[in-house]
CHARMM internal coordinates of N, CA and C (Angstrom, degrees):
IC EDIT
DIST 1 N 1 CA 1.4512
DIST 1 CA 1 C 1.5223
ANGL 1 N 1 CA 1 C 113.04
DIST 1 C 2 N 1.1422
ANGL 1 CA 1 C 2 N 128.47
DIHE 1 N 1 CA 1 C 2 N 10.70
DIST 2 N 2 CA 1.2937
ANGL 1 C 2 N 2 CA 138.08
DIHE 1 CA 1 C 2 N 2 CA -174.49
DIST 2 CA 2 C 1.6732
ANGL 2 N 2 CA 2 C 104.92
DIHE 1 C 2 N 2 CA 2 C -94.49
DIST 2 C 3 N 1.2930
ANGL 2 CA 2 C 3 N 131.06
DIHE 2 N 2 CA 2 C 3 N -37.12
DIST 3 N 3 CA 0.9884
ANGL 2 C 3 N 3 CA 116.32
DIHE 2 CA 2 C 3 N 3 CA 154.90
DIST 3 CA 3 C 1.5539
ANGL 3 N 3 CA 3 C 147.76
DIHE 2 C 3 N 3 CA 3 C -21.29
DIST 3 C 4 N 1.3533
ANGL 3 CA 3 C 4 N 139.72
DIHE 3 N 3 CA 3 C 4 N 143.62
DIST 4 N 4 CA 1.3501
ANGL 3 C 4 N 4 CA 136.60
DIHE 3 CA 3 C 4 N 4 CA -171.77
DIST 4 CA 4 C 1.4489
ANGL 4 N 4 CA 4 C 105.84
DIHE 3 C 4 N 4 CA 4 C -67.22
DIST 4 C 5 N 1.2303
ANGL 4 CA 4 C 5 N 121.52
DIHE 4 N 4 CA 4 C 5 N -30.33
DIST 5 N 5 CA 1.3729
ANGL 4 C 5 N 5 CA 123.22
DIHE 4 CA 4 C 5 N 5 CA -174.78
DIST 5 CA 5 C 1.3959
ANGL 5 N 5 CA 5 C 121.48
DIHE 4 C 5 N 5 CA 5 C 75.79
DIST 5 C 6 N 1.6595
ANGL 5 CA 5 C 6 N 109.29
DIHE 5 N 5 CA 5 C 6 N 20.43
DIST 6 N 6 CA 1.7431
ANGL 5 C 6 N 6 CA 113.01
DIHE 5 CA 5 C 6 N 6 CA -161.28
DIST 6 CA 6 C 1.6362
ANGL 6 N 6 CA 6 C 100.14
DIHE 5 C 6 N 6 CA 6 C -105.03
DIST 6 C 7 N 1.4630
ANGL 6 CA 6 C 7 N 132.53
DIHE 6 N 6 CA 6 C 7 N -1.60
DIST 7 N 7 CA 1.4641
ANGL 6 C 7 N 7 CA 149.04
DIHE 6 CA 6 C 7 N 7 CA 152.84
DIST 7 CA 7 C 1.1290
ANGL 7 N 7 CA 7 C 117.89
DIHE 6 C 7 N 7 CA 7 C -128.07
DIST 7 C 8 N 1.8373
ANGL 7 CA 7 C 8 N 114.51
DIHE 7 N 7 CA 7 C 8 N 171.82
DIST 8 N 8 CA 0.9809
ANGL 7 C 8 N 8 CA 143.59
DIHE 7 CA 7 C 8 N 8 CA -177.05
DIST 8 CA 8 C 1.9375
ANGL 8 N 8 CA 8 C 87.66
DIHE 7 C 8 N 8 CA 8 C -58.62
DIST 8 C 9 N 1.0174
ANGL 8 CA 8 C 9 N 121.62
DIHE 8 N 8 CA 8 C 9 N -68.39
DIST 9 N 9 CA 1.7719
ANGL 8 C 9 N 9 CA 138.61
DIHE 8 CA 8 C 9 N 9 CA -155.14
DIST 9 CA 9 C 1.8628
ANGL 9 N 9 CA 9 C 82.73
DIHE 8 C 9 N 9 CA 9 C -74.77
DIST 9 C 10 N 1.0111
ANGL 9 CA 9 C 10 N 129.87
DIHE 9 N 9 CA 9 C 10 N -36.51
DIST 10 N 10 CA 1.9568
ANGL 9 C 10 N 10 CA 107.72
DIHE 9 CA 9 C 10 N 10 CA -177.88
DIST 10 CA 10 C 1.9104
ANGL 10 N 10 CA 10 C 85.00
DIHE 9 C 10 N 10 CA 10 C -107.35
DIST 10 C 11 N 1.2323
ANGL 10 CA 10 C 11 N 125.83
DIHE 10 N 10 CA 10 C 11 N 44.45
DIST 11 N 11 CA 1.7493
ANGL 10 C 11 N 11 CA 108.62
DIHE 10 CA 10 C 11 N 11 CA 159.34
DIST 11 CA 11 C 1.1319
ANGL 11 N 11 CA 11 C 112.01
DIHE 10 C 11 N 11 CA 11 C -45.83
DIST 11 C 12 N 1.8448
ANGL 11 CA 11 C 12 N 120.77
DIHE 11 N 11 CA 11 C 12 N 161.98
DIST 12 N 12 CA 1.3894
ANGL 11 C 12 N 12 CA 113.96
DIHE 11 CA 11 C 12 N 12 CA 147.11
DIST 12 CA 12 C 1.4112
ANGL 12 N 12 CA 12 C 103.87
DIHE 11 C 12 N 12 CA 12 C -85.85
DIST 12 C 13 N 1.2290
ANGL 12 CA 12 C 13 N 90.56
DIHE 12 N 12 CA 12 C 13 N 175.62
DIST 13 N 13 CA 2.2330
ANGL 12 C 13 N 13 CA 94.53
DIHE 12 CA 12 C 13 N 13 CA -169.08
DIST 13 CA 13 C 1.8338
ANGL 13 N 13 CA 13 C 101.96
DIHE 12 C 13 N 13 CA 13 C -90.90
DIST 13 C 14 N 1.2600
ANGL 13 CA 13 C 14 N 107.77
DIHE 13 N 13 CA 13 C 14 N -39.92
DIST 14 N 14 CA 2.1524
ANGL 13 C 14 N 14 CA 123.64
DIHE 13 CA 13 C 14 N 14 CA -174.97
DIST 14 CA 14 C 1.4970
ANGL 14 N 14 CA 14 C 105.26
DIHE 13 C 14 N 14 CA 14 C -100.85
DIST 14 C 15 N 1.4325
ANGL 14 CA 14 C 15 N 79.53
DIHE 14 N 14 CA 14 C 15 N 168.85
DIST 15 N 15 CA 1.6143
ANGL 14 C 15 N 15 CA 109.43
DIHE 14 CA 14 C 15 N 15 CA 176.47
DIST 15 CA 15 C 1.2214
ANGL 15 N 15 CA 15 C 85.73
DIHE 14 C 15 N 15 CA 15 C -88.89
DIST 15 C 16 N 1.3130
ANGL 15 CA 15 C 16 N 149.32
DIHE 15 N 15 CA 15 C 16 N -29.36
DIST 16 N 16 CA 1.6288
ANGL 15 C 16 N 16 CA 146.81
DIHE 15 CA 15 C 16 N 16 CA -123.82
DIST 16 CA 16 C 2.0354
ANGL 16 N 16 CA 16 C 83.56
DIHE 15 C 16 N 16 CA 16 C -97.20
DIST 16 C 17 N 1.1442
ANGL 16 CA 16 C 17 N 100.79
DIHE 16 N 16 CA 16 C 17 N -51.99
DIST 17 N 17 CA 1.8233
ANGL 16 C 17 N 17 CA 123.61
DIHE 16 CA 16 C 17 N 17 CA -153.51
DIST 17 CA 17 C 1.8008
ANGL 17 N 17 CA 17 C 82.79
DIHE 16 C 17 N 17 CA 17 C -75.35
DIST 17 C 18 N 1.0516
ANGL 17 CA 17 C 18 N 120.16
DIHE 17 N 17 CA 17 C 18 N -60.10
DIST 18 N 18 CA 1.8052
ANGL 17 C 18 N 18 CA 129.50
DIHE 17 CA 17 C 18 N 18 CA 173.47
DIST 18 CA 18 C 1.5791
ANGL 18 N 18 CA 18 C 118.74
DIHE 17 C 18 N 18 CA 18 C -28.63
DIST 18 C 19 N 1.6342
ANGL 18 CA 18 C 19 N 95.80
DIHE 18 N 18 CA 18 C 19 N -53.14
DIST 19 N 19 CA 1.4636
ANGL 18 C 19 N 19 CA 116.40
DIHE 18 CA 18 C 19 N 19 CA 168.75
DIST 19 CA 19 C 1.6679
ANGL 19 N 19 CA 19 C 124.03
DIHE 18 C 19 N 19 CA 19 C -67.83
DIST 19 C 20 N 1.2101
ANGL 19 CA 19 C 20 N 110.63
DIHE 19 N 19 CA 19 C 20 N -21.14
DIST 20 N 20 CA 1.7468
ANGL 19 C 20 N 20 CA 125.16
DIHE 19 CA 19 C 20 N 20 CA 175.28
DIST 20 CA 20 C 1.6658
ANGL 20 N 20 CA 20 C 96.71
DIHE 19 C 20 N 20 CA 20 C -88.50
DIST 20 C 21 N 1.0357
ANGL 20 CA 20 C 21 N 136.24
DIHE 20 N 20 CA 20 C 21 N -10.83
DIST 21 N 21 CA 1.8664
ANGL 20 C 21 N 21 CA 119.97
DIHE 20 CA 20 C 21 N 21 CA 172.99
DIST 21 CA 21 C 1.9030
ANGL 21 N 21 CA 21 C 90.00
DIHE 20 C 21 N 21 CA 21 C -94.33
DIST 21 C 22 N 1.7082
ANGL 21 CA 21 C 22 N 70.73
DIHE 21 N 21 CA 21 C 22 N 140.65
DIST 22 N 22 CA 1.5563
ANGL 21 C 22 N 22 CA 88.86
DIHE 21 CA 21 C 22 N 22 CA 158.13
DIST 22 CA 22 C 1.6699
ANGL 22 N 22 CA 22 C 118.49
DIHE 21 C 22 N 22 CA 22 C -101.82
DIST 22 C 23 N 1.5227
ANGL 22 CA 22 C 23 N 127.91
DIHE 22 N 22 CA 22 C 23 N 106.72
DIST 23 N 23 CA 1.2618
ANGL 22 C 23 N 23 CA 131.73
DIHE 22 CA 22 C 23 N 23 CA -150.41
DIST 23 CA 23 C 2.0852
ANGL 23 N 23 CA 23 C 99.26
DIHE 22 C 23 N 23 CA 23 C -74.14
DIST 23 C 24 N 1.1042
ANGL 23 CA 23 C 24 N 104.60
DIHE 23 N 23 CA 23 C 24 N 176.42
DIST 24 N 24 CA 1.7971
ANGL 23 C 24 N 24 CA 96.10
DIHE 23 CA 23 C 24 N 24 CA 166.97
DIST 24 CA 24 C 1.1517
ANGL 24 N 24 CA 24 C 96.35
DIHE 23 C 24 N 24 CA 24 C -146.95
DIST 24 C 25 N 1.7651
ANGL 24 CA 24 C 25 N 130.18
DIHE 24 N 24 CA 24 C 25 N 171.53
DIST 25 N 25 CA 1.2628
ANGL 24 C 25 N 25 CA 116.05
DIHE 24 CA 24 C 25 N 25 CA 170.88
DIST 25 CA 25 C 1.4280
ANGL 25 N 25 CA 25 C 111.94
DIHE 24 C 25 N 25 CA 25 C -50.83
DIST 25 C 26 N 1.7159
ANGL 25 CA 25 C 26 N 113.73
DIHE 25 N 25 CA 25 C 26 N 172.26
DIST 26 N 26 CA 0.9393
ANGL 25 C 26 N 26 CA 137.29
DIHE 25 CA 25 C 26 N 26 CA -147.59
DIST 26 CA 26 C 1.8507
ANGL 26 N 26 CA 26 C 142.48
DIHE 25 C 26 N 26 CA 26 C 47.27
DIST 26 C 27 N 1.6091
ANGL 26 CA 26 C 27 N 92.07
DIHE 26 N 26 CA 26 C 27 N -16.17
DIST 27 N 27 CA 1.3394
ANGL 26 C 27 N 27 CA 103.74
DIHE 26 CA 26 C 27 N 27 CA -159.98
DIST 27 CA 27 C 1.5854
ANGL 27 N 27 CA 27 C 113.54
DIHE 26 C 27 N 27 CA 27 C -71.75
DIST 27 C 28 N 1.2680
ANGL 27 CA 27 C 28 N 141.22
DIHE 27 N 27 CA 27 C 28 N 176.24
DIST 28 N 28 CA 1.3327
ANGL 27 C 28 N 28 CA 138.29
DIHE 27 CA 27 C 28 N 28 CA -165.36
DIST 28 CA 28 C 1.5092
ANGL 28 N 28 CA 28 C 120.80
DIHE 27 C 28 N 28 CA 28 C -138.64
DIST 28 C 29 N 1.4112
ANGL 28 CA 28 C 29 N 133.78
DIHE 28 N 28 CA 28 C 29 N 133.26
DIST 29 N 29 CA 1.1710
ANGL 28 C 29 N 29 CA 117.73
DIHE 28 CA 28 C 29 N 29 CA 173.69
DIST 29 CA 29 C 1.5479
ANGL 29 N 29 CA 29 C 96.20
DIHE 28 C 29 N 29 CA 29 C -122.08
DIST 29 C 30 N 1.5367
ANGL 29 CA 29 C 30 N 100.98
DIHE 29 N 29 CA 29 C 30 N 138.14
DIST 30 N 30 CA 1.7231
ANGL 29 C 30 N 30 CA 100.98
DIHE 29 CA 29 C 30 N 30 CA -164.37
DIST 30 CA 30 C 1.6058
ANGL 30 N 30 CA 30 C 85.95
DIHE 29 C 30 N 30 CA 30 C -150.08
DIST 30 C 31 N 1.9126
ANGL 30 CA 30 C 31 N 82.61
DIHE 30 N 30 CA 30 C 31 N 133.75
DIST 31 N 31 CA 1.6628
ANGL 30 C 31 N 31 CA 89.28
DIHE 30 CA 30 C 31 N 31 CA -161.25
DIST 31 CA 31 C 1.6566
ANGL 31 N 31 CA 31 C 92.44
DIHE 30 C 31 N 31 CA 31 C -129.70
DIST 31 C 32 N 1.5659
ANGL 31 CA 31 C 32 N 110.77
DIHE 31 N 31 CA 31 C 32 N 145.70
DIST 32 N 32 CA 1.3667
ANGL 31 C 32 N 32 CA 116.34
DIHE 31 CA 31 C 32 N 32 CA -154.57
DIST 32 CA 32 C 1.3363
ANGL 32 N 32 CA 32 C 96.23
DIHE 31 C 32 N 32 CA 32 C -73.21
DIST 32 C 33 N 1.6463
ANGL 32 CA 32 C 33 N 121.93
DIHE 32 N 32 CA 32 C 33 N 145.04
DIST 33 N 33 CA 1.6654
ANGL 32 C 33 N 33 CA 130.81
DIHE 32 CA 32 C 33 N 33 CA 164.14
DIST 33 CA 33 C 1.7332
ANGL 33 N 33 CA 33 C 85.51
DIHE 32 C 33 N 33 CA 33 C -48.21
DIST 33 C 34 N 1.6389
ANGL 33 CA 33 C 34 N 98.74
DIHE 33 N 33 CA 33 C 34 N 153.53
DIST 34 N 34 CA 1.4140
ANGL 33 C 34 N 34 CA 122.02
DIHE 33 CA 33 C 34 N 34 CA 128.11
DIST 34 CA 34 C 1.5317
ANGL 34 N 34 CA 34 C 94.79
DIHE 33 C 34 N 34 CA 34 C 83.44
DIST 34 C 35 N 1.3191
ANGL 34 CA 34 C 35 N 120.23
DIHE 34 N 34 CA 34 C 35 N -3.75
DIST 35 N 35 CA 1.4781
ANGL 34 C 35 N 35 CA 114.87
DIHE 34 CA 34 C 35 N 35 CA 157.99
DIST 35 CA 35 C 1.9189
ANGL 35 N 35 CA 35 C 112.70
DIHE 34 C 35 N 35 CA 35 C -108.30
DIST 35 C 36 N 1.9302
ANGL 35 CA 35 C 36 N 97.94
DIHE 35 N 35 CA 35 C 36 N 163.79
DIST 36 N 36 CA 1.6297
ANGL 35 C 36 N 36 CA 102.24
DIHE 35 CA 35 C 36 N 36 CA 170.25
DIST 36 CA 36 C 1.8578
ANGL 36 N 36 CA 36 C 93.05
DIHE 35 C 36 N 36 CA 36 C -107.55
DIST 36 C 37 N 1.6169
ANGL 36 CA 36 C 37 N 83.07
DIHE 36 N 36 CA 36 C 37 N 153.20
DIST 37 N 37 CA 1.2464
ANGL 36 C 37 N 37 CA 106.12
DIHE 36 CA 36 C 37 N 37 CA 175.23
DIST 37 CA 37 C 1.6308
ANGL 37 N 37 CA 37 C 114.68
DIHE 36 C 37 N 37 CA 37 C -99.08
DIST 37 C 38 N 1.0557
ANGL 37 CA 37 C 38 N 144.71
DIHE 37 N 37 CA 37 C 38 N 74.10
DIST 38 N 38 CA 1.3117
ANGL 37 C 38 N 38 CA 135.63
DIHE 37 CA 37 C 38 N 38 CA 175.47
DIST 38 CA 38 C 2.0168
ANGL 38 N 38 CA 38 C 122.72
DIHE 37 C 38 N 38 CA 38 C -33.02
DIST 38 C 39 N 0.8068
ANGL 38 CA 38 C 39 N 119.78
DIHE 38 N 38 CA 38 C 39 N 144.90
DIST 39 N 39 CA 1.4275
ANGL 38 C 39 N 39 CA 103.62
DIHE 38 CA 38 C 39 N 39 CA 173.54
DIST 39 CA 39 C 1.9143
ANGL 39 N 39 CA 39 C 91.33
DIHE 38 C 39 N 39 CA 39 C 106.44
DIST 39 C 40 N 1.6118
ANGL 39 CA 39 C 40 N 67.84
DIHE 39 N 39 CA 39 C 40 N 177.75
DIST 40 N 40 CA 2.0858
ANGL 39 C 40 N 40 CA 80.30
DIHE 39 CA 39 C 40 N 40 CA -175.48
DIST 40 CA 40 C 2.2034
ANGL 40 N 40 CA 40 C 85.37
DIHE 39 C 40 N 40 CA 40 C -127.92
DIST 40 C 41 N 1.5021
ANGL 40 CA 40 C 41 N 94.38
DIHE 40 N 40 CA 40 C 41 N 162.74
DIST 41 N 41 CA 1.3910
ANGL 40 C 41 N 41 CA 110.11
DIHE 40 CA 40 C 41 N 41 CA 164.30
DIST 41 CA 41 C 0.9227
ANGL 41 N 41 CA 41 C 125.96
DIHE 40 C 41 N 41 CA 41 C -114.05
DIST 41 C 42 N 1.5296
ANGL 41 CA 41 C 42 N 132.26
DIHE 41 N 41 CA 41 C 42 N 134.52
DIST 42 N 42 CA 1.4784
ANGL 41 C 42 N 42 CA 119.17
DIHE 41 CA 41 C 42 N 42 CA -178.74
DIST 42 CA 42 C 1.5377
ANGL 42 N 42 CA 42 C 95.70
DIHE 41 C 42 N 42 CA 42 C -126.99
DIST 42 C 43 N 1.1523
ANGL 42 CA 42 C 43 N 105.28
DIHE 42 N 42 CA 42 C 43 N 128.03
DIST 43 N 43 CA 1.3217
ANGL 42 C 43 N 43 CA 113.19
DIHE 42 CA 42 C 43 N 43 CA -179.45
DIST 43 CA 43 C 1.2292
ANGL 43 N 43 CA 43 C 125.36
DIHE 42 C 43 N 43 CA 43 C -77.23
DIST 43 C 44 N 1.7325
ANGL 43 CA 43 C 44 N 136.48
DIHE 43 N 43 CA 43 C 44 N 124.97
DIST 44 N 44 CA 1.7176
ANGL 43 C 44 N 44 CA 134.62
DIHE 43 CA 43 C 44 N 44 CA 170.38
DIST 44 CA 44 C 1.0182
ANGL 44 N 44 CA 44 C 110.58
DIHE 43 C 44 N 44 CA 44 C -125.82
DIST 44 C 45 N 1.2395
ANGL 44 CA 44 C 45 N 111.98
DIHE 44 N 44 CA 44 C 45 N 142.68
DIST 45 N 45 CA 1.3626
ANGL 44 C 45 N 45 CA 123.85
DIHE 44 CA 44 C 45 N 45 CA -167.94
DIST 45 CA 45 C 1.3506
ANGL 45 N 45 CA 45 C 101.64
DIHE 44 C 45 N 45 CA 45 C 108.81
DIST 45 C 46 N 1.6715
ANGL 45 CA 45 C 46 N 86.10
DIHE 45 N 45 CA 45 C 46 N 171.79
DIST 46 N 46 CA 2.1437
ANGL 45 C 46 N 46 CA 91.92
DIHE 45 CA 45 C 46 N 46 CA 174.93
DIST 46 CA 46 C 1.5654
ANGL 46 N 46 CA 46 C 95.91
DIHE 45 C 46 N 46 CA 46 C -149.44
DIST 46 C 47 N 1.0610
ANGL 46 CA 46 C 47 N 99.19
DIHE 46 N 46 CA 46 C 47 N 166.28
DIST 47 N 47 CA 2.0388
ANGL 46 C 47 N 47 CA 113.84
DIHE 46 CA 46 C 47 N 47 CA 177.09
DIST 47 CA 47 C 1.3036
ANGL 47 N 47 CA 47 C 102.88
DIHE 46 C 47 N 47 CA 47 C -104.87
DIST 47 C 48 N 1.3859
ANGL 47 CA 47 C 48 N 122.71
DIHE 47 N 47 CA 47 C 48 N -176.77
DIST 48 N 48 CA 1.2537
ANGL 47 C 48 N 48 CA 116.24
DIHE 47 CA 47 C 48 N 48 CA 158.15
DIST 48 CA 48 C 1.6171
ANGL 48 N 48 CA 48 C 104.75
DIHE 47 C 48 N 48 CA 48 C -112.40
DIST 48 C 49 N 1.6491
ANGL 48 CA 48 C 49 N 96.99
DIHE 48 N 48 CA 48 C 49 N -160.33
DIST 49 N 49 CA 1.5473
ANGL 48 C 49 N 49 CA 102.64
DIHE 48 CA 48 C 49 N 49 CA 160.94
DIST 49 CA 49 C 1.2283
ANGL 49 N 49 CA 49 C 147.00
DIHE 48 C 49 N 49 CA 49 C -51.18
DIST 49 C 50 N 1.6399
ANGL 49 CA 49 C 50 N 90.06
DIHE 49 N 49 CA 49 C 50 N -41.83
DIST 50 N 50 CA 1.6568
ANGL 49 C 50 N 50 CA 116.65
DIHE 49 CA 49 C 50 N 50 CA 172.78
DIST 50 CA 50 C 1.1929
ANGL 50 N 50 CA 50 C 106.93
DIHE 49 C 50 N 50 CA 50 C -96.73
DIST 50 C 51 N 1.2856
ANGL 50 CA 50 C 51 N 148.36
DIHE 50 N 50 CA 50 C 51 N -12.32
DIST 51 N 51 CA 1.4747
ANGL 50 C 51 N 51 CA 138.54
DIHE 50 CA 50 C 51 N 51 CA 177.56
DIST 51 CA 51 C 1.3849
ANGL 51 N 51 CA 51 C 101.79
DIHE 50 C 51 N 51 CA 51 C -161.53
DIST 51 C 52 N 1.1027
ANGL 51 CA 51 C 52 N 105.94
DIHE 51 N 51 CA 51 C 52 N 106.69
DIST 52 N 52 CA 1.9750
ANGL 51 C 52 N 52 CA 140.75
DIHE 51 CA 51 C 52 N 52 CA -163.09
DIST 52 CA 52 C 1.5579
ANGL 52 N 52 CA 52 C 100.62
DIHE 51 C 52 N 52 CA 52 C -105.30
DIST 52 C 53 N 1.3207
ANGL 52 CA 52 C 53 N 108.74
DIHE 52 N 52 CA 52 C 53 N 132.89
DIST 53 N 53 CA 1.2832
ANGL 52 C 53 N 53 CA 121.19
DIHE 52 CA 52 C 53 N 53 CA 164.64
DIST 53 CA 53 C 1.4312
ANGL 53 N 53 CA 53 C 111.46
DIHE 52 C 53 N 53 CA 53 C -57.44
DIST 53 C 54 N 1.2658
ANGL 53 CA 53 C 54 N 129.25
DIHE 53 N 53 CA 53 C 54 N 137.47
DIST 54 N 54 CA 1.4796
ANGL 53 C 54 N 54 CA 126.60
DIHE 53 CA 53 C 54 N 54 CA -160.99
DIST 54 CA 54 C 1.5902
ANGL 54 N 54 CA 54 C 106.41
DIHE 53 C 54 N 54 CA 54 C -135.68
DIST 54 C 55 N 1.4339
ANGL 54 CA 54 C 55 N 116.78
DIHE 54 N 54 CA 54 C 55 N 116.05
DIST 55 N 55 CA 1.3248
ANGL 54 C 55 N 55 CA 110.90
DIHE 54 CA 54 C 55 N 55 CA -171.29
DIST 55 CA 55 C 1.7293
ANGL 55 N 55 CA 55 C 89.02
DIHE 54 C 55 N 55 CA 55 C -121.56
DIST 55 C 56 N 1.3408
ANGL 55 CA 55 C 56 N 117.95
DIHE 55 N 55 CA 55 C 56 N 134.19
DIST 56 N 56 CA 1.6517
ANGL 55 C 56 N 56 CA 125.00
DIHE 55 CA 55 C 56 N 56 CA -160.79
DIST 56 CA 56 C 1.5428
ANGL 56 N 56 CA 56 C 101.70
DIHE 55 C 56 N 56 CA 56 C -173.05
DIST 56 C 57 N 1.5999
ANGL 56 CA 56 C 57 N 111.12
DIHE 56 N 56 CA 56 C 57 N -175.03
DIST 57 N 57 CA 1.3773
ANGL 56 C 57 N 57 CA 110.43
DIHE 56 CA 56 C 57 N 57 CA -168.38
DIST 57 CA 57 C 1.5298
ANGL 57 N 57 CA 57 C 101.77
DIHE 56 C 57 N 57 CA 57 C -126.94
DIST 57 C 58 N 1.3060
ANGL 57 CA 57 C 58 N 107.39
DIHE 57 N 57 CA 57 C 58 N 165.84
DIST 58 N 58 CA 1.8316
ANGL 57 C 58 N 58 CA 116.38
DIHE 57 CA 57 C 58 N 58 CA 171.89
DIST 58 CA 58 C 1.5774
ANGL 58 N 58 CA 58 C 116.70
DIHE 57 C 58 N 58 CA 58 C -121.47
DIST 58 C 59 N 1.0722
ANGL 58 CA 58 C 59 N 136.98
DIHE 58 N 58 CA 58 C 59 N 113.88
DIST 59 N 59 CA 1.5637
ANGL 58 C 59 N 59 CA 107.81
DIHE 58 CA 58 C 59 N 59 CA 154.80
DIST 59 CA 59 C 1.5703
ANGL 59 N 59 CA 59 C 100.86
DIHE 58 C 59 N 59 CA 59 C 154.02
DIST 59 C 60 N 1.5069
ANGL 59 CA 59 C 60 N 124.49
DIHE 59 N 59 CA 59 C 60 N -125.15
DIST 60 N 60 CA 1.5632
ANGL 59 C 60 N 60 CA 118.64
DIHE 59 CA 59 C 60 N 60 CA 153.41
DIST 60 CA 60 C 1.4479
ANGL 60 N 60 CA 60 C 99.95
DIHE 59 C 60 N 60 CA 60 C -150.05
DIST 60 C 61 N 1.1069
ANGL 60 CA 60 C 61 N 120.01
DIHE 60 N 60 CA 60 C 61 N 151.89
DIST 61 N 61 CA 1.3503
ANGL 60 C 61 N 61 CA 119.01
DIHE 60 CA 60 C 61 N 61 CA 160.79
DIST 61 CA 61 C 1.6305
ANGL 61 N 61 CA 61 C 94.55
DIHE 60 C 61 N 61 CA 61 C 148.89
DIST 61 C 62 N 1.3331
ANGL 61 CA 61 C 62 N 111.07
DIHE 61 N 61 CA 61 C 62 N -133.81
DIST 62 N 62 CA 1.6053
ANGL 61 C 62 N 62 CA 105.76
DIHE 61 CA 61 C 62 N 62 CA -153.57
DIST 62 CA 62 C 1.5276
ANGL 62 N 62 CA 62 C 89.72
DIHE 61 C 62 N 62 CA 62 C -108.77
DIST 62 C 63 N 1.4821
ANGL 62 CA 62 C 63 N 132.66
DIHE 62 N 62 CA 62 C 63 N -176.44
DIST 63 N 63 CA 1.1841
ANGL 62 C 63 N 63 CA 108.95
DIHE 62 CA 62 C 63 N 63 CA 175.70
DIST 63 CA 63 C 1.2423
ANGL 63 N 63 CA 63 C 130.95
DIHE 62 C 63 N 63 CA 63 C -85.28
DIST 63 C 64 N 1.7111
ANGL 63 CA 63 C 64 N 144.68
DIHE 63 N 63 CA 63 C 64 N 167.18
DIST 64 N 64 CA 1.4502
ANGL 63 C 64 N 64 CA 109.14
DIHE 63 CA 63 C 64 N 64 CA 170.46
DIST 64 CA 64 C 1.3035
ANGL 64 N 64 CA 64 C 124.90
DIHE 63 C 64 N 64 CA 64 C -74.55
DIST 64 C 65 N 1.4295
ANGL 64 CA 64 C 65 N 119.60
DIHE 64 N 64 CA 64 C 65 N 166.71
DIST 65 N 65 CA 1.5303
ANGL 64 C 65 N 65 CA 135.16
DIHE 64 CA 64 C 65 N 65 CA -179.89
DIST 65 CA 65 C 1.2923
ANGL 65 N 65 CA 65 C 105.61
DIHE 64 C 65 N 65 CA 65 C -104.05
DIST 65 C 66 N 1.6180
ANGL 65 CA 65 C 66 N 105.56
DIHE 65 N 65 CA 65 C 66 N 133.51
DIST 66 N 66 CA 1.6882
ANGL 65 C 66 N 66 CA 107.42
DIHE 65 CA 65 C 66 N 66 CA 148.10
DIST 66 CA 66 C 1.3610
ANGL 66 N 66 CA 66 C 108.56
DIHE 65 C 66 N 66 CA 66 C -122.91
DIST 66 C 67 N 1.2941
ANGL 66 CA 66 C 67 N 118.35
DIHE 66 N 66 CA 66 C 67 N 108.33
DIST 67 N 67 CA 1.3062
ANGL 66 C 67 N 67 CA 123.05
DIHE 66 CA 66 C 67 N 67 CA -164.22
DIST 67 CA 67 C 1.7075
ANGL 67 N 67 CA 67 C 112.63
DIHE 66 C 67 N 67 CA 67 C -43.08
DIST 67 C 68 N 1.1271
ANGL 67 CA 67 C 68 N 144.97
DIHE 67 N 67 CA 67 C 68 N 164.30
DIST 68 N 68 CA 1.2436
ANGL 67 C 68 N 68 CA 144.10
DIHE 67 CA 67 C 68 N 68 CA 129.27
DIST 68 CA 68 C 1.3263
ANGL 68 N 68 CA 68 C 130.33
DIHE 67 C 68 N 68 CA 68 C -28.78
DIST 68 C 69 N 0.9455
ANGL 68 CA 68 C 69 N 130.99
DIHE 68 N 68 CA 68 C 69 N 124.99
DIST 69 N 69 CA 1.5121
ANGL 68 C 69 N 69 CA 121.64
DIHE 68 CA 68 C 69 N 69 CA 173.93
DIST 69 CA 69 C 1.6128
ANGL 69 N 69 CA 69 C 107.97
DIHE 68 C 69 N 69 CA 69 C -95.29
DIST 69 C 70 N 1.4780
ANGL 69 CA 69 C 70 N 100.84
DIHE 69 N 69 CA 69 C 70 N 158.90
DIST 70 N 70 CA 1.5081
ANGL 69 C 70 N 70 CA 106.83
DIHE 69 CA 69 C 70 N 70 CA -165.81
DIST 70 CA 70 C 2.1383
ANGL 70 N 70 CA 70 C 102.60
DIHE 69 C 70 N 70 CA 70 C -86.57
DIST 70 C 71 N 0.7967
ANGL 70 CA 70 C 71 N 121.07
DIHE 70 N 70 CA 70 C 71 N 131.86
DIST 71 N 71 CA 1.3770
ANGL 70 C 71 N 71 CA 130.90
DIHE 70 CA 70 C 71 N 71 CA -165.79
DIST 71 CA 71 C 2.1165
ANGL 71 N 71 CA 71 C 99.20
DIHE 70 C 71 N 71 CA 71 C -91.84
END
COOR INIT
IC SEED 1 N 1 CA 1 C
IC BUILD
């Protein structure tokens, strides 16, 4: 999780490390097909109208999972 997180090759590894950036407009969270993410996300920061925080996937495979957490 020490990585910049600005490629596939510097990813962060968690949702945990995902949840410690504060995003700004435009910025992106892109999570690899075909893996689970353990952990929960809490999102900081905000986008605007014209340039929205974007949470989506990269790669091929199925989409990723962040499981549910049990309530």
């Amino acid at each position: 999780d020490s990585n910049v997180g600005t490629s596939p090759e510097y990813a962060w590894k968690t949702m945990k490390r995902a949840s410690n950036n504060e995003f700004a407009p435009g910025d992106r969270l892109l999570l690899k097909r075909g893996q689970t993410f353990d952990g929960f996300f809490i999102t900081k920061g905000s986008g605007t109208e014209n340039l929205p925080v974007v949470i989506s996937a990269y790669g091929e495979g199925d989409s990723p999972v962040i499981p549910k957490w049990p309530r």
